[in-house]
N, C-alpha and C positions, 0 to 999 in steps of 0.2 A: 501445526508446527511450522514454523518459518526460521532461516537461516540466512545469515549476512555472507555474500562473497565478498573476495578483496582481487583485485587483478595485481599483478605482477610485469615488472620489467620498462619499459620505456613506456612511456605514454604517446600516444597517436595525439593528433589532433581531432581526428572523432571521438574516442576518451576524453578529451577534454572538452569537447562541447555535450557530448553525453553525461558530464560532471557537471555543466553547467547547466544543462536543463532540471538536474535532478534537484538541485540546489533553490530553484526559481522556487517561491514560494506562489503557490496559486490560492486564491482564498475567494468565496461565496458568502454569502449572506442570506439564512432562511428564514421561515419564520419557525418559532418553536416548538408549533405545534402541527399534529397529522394538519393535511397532507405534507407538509414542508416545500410550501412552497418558495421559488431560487427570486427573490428580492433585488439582489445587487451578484456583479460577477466583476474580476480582477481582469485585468486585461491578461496577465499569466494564465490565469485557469482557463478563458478563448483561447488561447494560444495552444496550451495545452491537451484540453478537451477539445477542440475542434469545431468550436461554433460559434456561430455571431453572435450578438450580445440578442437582437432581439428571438432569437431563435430559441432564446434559452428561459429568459425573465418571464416570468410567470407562472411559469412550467414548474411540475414537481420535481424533487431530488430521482424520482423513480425513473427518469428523462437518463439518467446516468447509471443505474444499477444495472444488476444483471443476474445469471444465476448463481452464481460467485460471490456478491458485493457483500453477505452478514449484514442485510439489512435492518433486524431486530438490533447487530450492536452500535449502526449508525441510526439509530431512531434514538436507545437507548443514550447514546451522546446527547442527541439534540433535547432530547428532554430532560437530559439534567439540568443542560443551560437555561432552561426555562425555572431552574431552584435553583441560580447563580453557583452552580458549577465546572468546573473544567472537564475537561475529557481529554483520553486520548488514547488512539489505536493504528493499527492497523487494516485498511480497510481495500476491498477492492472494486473500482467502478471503470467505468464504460468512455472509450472515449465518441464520437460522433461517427469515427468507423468502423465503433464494437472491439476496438482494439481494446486488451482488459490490462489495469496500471493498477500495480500494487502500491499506494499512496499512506503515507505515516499522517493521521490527521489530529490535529488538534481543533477542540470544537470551545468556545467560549463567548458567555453570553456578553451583552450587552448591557446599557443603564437600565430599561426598560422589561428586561426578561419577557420580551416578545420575538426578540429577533435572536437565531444563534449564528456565531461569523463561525466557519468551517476555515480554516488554513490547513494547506496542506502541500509534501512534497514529495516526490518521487522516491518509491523505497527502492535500496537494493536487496531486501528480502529477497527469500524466493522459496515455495514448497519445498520441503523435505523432498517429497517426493521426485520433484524437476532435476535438484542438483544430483538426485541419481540416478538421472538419466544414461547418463554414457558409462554402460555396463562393462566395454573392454576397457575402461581407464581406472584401475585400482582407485576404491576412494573410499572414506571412512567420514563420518559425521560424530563430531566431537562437540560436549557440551561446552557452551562459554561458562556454565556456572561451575564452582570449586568442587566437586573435585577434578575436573574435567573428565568425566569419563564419555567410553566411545558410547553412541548412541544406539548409531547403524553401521556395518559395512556391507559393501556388494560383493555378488559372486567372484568376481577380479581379484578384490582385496581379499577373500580368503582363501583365493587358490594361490594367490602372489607369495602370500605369506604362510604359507600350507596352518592356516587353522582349519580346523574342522568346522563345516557347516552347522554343526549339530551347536558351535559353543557359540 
């Protein structure tokens, strides 16, 4: 389960270039089929992932994953694109310093349904679990879907608001 934060109040200039990296759209080029191997790279996704071009080209997507990445459901994209389909998800990969980037991807073949181009940009997802991190800060997880209801709250929030743990 993944959820969208939203920040509040003035924006910094590091917010704002923090917006602006998110925004960058990084995009690859594999080929469609196992191994997948990385074809073409954007000069955003170097920028991004942390590596030179030749460092990278040749090499498989596996150069990027990690224990994290739901590698079956980025296989599962790239080979749709190989039956002229689109995809898209949420996936998590590696950057060159193992730093791990929650990235929104969309995967979409080509003329030839040998190559899938991977575009992709920085999510502000984040685990359920992370945004309830901070135990003394009352905080409750509410569905974006109708009818909103609450998801999860933490021990904070049920003492702040005297519910019972049991409800």
């Amino acid at each position: 389960q993944f959820l969208t934060t939203f920040a509040e109040g003035p924006q910094s200039f590091s917010m704002h270039a923090s917006h602006i990296e998110r925004c960058a759209i990084a995009s690859l080029e594999v080929t469609a089929c196992e191994p997948f191997r990385i074809q073409r790279v954007s000069r955003e996704f170097l920028r991004l992932f942390g590596f030179a071009r030749e460092e990278i080209t040749g090499r498989t997507l596996r150069l990027i994953c990690g224990p994290v990445s739901g590698v079956k459901t980025l296989a599962a994209m790239i080979l749709n694109s190989s039956q002229g389909k689109e995809s898209k998800g949420l996936i998590c990969l590696y950057a060159s310093t193992g730093k791990k980037m929650l990235l929104r991807v969309h995967s979409k073949p080509n003329w030839s349904l040998k190559i899938c181009k991977l575009r992709m940009v920085l999510s502000d997802a984040e685990p359920v679990e992370d945004a309830c991190e901070f135990e003394n800060y009352p905080s409750a997880i509410i569905s974006a879907l109708v009818p909103f209801q609450i998801v999860h709250v933490n021990r904070a929030f049920q003492q702040n608001f005297s519910l019972s743990l049991d409800a």
